[in-house]
LUMDRENPA-788515 format. One line per field, with one value per residue (C-alpha): residue number from 1; residue in one letter; chain; x, y, z. Coordinates in pm, 1 decimal, m for minus. Example, Ala and Ser with C-alpha at 12.3 -4.5 7.8 and 13.67 -1.06 7.14 Angstrom:
<ronus>
i: 1, 2
aa: A, S
ch: A, A
X: 1230.0, 1367.0
Y: m450.0, m106.0
Z: 780.0, 714.0
</ronus>
This chain:
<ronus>
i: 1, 2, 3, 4, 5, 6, 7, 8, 9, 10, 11, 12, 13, 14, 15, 16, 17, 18, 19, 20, 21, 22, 23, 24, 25, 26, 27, 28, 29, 30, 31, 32, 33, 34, 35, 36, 37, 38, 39, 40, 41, 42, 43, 44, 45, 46, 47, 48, 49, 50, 51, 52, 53, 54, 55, 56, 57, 58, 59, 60, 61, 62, 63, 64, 65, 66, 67, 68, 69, 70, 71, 72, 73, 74, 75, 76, 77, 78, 79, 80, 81, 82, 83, 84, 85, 86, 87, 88, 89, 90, 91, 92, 93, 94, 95, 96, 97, 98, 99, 100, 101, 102, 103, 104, 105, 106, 107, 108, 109, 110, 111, 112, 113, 114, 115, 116, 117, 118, 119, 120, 121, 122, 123, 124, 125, 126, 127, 128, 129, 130, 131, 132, 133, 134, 135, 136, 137, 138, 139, 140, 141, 142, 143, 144, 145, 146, 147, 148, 149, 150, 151, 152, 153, 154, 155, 156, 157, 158, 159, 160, 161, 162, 163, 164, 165, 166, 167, 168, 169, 170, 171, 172, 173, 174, 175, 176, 177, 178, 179, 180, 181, 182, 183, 184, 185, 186, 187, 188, 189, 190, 191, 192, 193, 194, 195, 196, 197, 198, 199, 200, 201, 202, 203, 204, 205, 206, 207, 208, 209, 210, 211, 212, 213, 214, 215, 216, 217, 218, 219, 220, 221, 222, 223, 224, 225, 226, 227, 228, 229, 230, 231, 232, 233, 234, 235, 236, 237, 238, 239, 240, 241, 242, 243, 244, 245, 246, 247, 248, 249, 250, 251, 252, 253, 254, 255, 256, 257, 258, 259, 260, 261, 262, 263
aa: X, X, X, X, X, X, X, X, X, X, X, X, X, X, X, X, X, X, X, X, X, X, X, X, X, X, X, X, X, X, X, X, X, X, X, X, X, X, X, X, X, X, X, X, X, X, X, X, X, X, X, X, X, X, X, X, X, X, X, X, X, X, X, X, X, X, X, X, X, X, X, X, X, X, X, X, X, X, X, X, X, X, X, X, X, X, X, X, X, X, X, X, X, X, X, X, X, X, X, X, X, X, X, X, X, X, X, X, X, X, X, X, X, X, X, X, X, X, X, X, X, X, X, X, X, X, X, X, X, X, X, X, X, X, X, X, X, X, X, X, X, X, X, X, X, X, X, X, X, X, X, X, X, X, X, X, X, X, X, X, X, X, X, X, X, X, X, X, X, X, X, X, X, X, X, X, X, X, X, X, X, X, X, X, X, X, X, X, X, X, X, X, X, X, X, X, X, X, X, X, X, X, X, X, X, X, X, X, X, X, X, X, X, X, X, X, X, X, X, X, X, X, X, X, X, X, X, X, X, X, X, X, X, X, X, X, X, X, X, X, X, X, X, X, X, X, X, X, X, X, X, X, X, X, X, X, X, X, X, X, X, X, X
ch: A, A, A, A, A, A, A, A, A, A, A, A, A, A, A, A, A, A, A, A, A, A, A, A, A, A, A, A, A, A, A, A, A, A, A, A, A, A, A, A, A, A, A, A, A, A, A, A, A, A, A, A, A, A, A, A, A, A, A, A, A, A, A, A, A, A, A, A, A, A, A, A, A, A, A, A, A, A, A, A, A, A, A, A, A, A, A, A, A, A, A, A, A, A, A, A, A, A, A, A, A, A, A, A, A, A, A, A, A, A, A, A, A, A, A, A, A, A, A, A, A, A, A, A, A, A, A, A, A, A, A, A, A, A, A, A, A, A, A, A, A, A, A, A, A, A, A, A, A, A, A, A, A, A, A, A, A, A, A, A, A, A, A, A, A, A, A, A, A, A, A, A, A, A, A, A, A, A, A, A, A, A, A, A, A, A, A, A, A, A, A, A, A, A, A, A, A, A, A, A, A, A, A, A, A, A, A, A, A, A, A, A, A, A, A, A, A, A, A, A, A, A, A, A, A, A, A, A, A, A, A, A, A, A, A, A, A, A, A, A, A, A, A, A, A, A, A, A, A, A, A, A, A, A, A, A, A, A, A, A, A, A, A
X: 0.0, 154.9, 233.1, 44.6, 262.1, 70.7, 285.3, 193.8, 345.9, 262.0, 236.4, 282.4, 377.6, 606.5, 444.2, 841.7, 899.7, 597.8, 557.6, 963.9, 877.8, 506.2, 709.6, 1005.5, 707.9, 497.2, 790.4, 912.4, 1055.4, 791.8, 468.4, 288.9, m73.9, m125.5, 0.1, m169.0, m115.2, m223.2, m216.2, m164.6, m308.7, m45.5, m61.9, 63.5, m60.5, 19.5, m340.5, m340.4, m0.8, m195.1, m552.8, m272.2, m99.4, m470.3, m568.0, m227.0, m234.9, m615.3, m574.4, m328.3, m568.8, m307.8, m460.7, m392.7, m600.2, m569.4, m632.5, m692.4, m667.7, m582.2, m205.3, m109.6, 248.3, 378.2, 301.8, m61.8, 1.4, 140.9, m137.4, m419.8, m245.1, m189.7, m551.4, m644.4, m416.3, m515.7, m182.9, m4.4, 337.7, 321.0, 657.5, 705.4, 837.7, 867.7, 761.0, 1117.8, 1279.6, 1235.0, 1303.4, 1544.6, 1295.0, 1427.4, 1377.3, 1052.9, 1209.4, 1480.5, 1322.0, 1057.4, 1352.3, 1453.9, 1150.3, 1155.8, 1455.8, 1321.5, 949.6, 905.5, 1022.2, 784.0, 1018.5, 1229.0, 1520.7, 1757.8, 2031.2, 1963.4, 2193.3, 2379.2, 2441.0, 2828.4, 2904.5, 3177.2, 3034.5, 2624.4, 2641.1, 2301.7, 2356.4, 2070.8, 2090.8, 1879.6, 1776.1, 1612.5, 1485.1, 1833.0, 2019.6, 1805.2, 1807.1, 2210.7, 2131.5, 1798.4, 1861.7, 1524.2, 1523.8, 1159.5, 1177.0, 1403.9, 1128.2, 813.7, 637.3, 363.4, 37.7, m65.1, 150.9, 174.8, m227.1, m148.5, 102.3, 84.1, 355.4, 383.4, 194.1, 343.2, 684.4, 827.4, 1189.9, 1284.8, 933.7, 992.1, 1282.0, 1011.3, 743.3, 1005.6, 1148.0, 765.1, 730.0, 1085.7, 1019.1, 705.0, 944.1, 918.7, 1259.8, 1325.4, 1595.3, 1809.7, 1967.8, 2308.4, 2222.2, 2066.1, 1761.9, 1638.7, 1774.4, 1661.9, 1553.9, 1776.3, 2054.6, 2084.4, 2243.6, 2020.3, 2106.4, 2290.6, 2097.2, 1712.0, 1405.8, 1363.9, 1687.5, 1866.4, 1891.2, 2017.5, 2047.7, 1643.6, 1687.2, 1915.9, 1617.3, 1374.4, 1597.2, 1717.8, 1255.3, 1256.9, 1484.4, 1304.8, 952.1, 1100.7, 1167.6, 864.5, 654.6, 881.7, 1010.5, 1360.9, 1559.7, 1718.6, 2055.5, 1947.7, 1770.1, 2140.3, 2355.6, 2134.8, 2107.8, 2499.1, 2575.4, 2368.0, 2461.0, 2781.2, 2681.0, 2572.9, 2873.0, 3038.9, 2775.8, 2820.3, 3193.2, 3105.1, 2928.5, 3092.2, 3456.8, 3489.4, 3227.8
Y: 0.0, 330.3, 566.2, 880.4, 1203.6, 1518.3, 1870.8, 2132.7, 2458.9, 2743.7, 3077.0, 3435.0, 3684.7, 3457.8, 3615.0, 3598.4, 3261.9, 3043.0, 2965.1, 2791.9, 2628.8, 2459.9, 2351.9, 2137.9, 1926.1, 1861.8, 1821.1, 1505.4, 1195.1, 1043.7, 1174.3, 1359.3, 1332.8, 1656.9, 2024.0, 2179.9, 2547.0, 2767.5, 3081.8, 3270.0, 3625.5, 3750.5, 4103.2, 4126.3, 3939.1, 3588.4, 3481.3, 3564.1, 3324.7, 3061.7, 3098.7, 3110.5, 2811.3, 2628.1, 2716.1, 2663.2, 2245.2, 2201.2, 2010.5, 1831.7, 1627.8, 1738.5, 1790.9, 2114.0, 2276.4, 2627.7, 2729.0, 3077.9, 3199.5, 3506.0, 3574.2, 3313.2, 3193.5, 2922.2, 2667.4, 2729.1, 2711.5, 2354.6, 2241.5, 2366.2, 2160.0, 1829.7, 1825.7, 1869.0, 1625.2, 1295.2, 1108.5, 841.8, 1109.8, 1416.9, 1631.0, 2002.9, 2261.5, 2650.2, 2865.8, 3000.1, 2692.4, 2389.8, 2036.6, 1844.0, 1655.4, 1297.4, 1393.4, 1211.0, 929.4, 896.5, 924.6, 702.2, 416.7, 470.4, 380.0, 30.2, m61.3, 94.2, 52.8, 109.9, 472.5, 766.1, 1067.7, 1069.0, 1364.5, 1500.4, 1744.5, 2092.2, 2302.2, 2322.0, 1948.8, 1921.5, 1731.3, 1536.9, 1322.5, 1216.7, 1031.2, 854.3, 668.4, 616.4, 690.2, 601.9, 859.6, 814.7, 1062.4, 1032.0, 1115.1, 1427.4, 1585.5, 1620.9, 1765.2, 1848.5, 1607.0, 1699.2, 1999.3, 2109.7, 2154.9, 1839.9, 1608.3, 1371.6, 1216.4, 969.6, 1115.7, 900.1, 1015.3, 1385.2, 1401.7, 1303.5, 1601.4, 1953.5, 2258.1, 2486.3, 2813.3, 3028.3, 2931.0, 3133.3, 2980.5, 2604.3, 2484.3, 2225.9, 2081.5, 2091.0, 1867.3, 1620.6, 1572.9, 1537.2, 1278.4, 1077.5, 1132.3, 861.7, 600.9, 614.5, 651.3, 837.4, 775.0, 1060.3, 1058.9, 1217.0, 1391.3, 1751.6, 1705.5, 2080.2, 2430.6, 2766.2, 2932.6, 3244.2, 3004.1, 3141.8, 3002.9, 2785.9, 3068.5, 3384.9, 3545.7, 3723.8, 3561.6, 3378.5, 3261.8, 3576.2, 3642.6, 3325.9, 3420.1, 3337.0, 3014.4, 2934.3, 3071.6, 2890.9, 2521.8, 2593.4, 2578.6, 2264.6, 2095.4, 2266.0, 2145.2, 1758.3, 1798.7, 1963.4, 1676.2, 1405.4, 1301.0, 1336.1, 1330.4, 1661.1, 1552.0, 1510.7, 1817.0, 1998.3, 1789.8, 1890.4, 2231.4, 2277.8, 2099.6, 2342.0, 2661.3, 2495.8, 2489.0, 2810.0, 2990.9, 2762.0, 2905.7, 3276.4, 3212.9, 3083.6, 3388.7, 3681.2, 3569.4, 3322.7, 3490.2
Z: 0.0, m90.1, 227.2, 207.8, 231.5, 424.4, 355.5, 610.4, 504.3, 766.1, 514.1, 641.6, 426.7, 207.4, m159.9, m311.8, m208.1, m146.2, m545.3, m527.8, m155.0, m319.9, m635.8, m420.8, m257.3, m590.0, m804.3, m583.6, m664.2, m430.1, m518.7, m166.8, m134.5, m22.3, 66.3, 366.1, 317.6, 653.0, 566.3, 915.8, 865.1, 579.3, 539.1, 189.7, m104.6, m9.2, 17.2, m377.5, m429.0, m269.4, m498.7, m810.6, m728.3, m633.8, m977.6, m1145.0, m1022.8, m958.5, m1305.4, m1171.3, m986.5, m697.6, m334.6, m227.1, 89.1, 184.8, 532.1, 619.9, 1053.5, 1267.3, 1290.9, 1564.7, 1466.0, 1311.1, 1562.0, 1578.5, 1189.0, 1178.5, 1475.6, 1257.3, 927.5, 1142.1, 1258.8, 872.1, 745.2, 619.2, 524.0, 672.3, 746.0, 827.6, 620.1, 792.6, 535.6, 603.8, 357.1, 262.9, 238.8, m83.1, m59.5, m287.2, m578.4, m359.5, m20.9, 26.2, m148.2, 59.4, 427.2, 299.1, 214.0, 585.2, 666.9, 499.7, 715.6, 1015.2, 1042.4, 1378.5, 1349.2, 1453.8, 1311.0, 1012.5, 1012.9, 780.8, 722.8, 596.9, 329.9, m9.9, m115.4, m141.9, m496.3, m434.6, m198.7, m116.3, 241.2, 294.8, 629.2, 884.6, 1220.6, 1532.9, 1755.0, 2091.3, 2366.2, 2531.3, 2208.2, 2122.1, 2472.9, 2364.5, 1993.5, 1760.6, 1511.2, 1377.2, 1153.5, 1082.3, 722.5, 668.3, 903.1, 885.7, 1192.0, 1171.3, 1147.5, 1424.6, 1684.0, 1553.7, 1605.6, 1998.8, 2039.3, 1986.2, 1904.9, 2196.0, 2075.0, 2345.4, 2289.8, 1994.7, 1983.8, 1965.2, 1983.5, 1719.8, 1914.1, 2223.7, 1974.3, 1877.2, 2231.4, 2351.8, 2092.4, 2213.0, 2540.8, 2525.4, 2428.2, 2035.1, 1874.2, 1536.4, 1275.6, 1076.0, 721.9, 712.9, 374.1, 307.0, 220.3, 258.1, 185.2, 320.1, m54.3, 10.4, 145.5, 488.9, 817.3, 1069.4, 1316.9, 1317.3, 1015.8, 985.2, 1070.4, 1422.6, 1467.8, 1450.7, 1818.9, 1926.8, 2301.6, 2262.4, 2093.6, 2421.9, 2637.1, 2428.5, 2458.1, 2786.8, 2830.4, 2692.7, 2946.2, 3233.3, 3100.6, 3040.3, 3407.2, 3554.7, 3335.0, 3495.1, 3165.5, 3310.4, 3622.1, 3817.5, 3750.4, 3392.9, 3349.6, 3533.0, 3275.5, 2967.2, 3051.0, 3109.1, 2760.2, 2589.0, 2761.8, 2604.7, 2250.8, 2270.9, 2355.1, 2050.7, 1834.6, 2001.9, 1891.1, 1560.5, 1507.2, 1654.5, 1622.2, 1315.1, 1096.5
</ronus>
């Protein structure tokens, strides 16, 4: 039976680069079922990008559902496209990024040798040429609580288990990494494909550069959250919830170097 593919694509005010984002999912390898587009009270004409690309594969015979809500943030977004989704996976994509045309392809092979898996990851950026490493990784709750392995744009999640979980609405920094570790936490594990199998559209940095992840002080704030929640829900242990908290305050002065000092 072929595995049903659900895109949810959370739009707000992406008019320049929703058209290129739609076209990465359709054009796969690995034909999706459908794209879920919630547009999130765009002020600018992105409503009109979505009726034009409706119209431009409504021939197509191609499911595509536009959603239209109050500005409330991507994670109300991607709740509001998992409770309208009807495939068997669930694939996350932001609105500025595209996918490679065999991204869906290639998670969905990981899945043959790993059936039991809930989340399927991936690597995000610029393909290098000379070499095109495909291993598979397991990742359990123990694993991620040390590193997001789980890129949103580059991840699926069985519809099944995404339906039981939601993304934090309040939280506006490192609220996917929060939804993935919920996930883990109920002792599912996840696998991860050391290949890019996303790119940001205008090529940018996963931190350091505009949008959300700019101020990455915040995204510390925002993880740093997601440890203290783990261990307020009694997902982990004090010591735990000391040790992860130390290790990332660690990575973030790495990236604060990265930044600041290498750049």
């Amino acid at each position: 039976m072929k595995i049903k593919v659900s895109v949810i694509i959370p739009c707000y005010n992406c008019a320049e680069t929703i058209h290129q984002c739609v076209e990465s999912a359709v054009n796969q390898t690995y034909s999706v079922h459908e794209i879920i587009l919630v547009n999130d009270g765009s002020t600018d004409n992105t409503l009109e990008k979505l009726d034009e690309i409706h119209e431009k594969y409504k021939e197509a015979h191609l499911l595509i559902k536009i959603i239209s809500q109050t500005n409330q943030g991507p994670s109300a977004a991607r709740n509001r496209g998992i409770e309208e989704s009807t495939g068997d996976w669930i694939a996350f994509l932001d609105s500025d990024d595209y996918w490679f045309e065999d991204k869906t392809e290639i998670q969905l092979r990981g899945l043959q040798t790993y059936p039991d898996s809930v989340l399927i990851g991936g690597k995000k950026g610029l393909r290098k040429k000379e070499i095109i490493l495909k291993k598979v990784s397991v990742v359990n709750f123990l694993k991620l609580c040390f590193k997001n392995f789980f890129l949103t744009s580059s991840t699926m999640v069985n519809a099944r288990v995404a339906k039981n979980y939601k993304f934090n609405i309040h939280q506006k920094h490192s609220e996917d990494y929060r939804f993935f570790l919920e996930i883990l936490a109920d002792k599912f594990y996840g696998i991860t494909i050391d290949l890019s199998l996303s790119c940001s559209i205008a090529n940018k940095r996963d931190y350091g550069e505009a949008g959300l992840s700019q101020n990455i002080f915040k995204m510390e704030k925002g993880e740093l959250s997601n440890f203290k929640y783990l261990f307020e829900q009694k997902k982990i242990s004090f010591m735990k919830y000391v040790g992860f908290s130390l290790f990332s305050i660690l990575k973030f002065f790495r990236r604060w170097i990265i930044i600041n000092i290498l750049s």
